[in-house]
C-alpha positions as CSV (number, residue, x, y, z in Angstrom):
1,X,150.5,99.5,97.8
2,X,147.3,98.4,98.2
3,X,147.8,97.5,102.1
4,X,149.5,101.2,102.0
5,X,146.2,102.9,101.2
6,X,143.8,100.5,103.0
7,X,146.4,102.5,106.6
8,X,145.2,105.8,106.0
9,X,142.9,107.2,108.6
10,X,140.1,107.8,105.9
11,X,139.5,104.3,104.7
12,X,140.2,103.1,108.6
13,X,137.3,105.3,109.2
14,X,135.2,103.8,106.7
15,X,136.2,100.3,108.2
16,X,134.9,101.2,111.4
17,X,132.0,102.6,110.5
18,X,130.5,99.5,108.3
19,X,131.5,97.2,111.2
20,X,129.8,99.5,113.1
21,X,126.9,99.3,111.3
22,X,126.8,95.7,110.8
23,X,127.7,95.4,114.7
24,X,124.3,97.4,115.1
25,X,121.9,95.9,112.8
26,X,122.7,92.0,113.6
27,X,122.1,93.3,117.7
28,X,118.8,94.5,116.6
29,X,117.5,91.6,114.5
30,X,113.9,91.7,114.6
31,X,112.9,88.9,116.4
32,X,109.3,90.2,117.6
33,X,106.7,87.8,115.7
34,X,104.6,89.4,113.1
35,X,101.3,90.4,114.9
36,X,99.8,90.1,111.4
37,X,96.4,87.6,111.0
38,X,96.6,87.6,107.3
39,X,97.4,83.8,106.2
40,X,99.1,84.8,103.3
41,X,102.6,85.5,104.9
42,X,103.4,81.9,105.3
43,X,102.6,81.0,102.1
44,X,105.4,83.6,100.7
45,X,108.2,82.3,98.3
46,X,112.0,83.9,98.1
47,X,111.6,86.3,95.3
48,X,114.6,87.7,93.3
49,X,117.1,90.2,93.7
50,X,115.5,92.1,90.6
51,X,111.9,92.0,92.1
52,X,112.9,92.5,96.0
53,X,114.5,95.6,94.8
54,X,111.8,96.9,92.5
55,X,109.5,95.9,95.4
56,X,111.0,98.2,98.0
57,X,111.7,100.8,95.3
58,X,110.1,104.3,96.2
59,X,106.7,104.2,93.2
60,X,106.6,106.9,90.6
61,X,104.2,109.7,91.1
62,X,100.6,108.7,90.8
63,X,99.3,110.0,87.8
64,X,101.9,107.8,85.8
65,X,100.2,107.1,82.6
66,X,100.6,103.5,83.0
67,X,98.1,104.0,86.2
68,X,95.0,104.6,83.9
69,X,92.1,102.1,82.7
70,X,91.1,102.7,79.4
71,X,88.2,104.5,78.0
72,X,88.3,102.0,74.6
73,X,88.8,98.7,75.7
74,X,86.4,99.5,78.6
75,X,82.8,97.4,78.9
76,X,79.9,100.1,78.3
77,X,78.9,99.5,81.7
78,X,82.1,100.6,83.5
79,X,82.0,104.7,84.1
80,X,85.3,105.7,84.3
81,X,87.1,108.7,87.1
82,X,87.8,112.0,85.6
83,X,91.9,110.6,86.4
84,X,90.8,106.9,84.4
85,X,92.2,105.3,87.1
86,X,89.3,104.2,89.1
87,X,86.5,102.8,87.3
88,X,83.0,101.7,88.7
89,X,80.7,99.2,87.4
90,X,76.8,100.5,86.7
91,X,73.9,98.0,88.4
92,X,73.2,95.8,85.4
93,X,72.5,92.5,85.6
94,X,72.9,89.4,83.8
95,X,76.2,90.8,82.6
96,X,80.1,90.3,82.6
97,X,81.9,93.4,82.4
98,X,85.8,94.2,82.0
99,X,87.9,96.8,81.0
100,X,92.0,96.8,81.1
101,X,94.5,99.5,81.1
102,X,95.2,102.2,78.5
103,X,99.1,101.3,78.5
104,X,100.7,97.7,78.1
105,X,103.9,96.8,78.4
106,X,106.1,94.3,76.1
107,X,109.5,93.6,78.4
108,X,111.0,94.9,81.7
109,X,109.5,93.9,85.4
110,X,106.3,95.6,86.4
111,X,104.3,96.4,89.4
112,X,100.8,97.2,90.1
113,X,98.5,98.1,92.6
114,X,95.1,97.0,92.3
115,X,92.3,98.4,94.9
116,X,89.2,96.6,94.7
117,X,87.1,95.8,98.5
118,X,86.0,92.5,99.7
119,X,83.0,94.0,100.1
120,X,81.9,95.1,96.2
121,X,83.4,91.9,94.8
122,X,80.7,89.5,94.4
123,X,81.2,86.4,92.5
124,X,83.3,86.1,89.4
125,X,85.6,88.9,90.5
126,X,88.7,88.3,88.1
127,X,92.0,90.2,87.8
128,X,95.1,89.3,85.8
129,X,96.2,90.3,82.3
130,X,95.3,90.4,78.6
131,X,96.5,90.7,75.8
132,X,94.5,93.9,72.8
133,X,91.6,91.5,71.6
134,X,90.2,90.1,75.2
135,X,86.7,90.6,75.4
136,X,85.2,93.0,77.6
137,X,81.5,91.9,77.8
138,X,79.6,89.1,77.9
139,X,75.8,88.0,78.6
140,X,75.3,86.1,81.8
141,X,77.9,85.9,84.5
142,X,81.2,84.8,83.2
143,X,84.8,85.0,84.3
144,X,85.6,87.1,81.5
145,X,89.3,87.5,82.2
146,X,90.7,84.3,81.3
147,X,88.0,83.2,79.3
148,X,89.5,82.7,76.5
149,X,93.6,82.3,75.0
150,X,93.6,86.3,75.2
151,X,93.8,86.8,78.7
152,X,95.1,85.0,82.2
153,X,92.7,85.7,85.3
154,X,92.9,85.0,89.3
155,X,89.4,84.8,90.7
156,X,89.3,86.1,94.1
157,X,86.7,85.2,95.9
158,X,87.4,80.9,94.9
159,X,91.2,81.8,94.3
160,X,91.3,79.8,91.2
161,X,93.4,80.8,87.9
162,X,91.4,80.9,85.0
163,X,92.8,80.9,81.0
164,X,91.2,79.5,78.1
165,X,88.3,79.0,79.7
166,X,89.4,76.8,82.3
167,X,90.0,76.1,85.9
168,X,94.2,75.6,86.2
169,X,93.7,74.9,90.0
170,X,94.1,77.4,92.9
171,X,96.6,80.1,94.0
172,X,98.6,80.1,95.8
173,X,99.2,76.6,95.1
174,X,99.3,73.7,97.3
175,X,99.0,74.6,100.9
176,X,100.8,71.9,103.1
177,X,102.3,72.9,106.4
178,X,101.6,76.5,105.8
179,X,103.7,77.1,102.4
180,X,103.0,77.4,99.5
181,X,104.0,75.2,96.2
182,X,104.1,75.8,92.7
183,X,101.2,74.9,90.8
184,X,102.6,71.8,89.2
185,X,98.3,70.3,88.6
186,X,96.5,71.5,86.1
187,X,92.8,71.1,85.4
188,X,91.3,70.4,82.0
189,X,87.6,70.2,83.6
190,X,86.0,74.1,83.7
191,X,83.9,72.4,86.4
192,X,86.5,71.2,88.7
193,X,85.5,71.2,92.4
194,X,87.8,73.5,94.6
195,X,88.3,71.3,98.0
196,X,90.2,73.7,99.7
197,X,88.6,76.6,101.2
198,X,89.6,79.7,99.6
199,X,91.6,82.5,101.5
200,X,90.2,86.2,102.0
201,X,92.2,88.2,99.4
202,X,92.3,91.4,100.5
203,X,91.6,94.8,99.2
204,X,94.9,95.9,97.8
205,X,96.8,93.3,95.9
206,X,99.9,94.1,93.6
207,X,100.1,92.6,90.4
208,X,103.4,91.7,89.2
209,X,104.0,91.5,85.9
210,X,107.6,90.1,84.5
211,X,107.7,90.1,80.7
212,X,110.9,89.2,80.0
213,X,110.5,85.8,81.7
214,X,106.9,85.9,80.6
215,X,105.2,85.3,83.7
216,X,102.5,86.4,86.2
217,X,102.2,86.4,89.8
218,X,100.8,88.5,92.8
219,X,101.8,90.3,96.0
220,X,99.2,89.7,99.0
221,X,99.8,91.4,102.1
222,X,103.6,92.0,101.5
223,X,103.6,88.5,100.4
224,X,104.8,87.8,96.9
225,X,102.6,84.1,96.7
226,X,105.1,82.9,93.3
227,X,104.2,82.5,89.7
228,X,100.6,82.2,88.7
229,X,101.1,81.5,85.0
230,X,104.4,81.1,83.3
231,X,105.0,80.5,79.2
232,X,103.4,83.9,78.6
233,X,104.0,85.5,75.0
234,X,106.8,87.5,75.0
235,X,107.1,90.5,72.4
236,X,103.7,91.1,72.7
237,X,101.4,94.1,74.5
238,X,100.1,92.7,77.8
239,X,97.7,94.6,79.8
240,X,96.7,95.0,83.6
241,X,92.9,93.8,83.2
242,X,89.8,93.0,85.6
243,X,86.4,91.9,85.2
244,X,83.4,92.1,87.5
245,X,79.5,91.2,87.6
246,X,78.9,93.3,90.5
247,X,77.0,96.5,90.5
248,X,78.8,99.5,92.3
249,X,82.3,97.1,91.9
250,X,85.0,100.6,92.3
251,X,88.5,98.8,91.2
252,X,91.4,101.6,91.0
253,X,94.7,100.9,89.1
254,X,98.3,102.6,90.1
255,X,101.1,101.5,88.1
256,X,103.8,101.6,91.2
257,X,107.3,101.0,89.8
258,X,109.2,99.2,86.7
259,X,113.0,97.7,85.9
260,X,114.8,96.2,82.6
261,X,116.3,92.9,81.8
262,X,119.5,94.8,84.0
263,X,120.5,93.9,87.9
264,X,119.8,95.8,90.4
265,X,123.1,98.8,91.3
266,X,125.0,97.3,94.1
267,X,123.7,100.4,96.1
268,X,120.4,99.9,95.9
269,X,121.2,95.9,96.7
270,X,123.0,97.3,99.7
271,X,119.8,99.3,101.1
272,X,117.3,96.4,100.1
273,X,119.7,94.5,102.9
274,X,120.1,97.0,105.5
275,X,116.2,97.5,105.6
276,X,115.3,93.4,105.8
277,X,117.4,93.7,108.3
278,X,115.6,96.7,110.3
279,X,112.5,94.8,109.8
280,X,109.1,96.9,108.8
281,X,108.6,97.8,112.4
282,X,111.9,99.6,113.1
283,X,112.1,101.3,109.7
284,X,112.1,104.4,111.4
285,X,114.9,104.1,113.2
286,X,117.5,104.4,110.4
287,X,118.9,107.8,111.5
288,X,120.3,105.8,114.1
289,X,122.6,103.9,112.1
290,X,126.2,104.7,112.0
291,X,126.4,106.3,108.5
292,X,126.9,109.5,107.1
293,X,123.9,111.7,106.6
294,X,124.0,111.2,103.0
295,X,123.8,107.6,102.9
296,X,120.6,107.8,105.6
297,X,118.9,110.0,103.2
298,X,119.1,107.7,100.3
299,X,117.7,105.0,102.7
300,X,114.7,107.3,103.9
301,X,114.4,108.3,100.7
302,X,114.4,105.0,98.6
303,X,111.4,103.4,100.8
């Protein structure tokens, strides 16, 4: 019966048209090297299923709750957007500022974008997460996320990971042959020297927060650079949170997409394929593919 049905012209059609497609994709394989200079491509790991998918996921629209700092648990010298989701540091000096978003989260997979430039960083420029009872000023210059067992901070301008007041080493982690490890070293020694030089983190980094498996990593240059900290508490309310000494410092927050403990629908498995295997430089090009207009759509559409 089964061979009976799999004769009619309908499914024969169907046939044809995925070999058709895979026919045309594999002939296409983007084999052009990335003209990219960033150094944080190499050092990307294989992320999962659940993340690659939530990744390439359209975001939700951007005044999403989630994309707002707080105006509470918000130092006194951060002024905050009319929107909250851009906040900018007054010129004070000799102090640590910090504030962290109005909305936490307690389970599911979540993304954020975090905009902060190079160029109104300064030292002890700190981003990561905490948990209601961080503190959000201190006298002096401090790393303020990650200063204590509250909260878990990457530095950027030294790339080192910073909780309970220590140094847990640099991220990404070890950099031999141009990849990156897992950081497997920790440091008990707040004064540990970094060796290695640091990279140039960017100005948009992504923030990836997995609460279910209660850890932390990042997204640098369309490079997801593996788990920053791990063993997080789970159950709890964990916030997107920064810290900055740097007068002028503008950091904006968008919350850009979400899943549950769930796997990703076969369908949207099936477009996270077809557009690795497009490459980013030939996205547009997938009204070309042999498929009905329906299915293109949802592939335009789910970019």
């Amino acid at each position: 019966m089964i061979d009976d049905v799999w004769k009619q012209p309908a499914f024969n059609d169907h046939r044809e048209g995925f070999s058709k497609t895979s026919v045309w994709l594999y002939s296409r394989a983007d084999k052009t090297p990335s003209s990219s200079s960033s150094a944080f491509p190499p050092l990307a790991v294989p992320t999962s299923s659940r993340l690659a998918v939530t990744l390439n996921s359209s975001p939700v629209a951007p005044g999403d709750s989630r994309s707002r700092w707080s105006s509470v648990h918000c130092s006194p010298h951060f002024l905050l957007s009319a929107c909250k989701q851009q906040v900018t540091r007054s010129p004070v000096e000799m102090s640590s500022d910090g504030v962290r978003a109005e909305m936490g989260v307690k389970s599911g997979l979540h993304v954020w974008e975090v905009l902060w430039s190079p160029n109104h960083r300064g030292s002890h420029a700190v981003m990561g997460i905490s948990r209601q009872s961080c503190p959000l000023q201190a006298s002096g210059y401090n790393v303020l996320i990650g200063i204590d067992t509250q909260s878990w901070g990457w530095e950027l301008k030294t790339n080192q990971l910073w909780h309970d007041g220590q140094s847990l080493g640099l991220y990404p982690g070890k950099r031999r042959g141009g990849h990156s490890e897992a950081v497997t070293q920790y440091f008990t020694s707040s004064h540990t020297k970094v060796t290695q030089t640091p990279l140039p983190v960017p100005e948009r980094i992504l923030l990836v927060l997995d609460a279910d498996a209660g850890t932390l990593g990042f997204v640098v240059d369309g490079s997801f650079l593996g788990v920053a900290f791990k063993d997080l508490p789970r159950g709890v309310e964990l916030f997107p949170a920064v810290s900055s000494v740097r007068g002028g410092a503008s950091i904006r927050l968008r919350y850009l997409n979400g899943a549950t403990r769930d796997p990703p629908a076969l369908m949207a498995l099936c477009g996270l394929s077809i557009r690795q295997c497009l490459g980013q430089q030939r996205l547009n090009q997938m009204d070309k593919l042999p498929l009905a207009p329906c299915l293109q759509h949802y592939l335009l559409c789910s970019q």
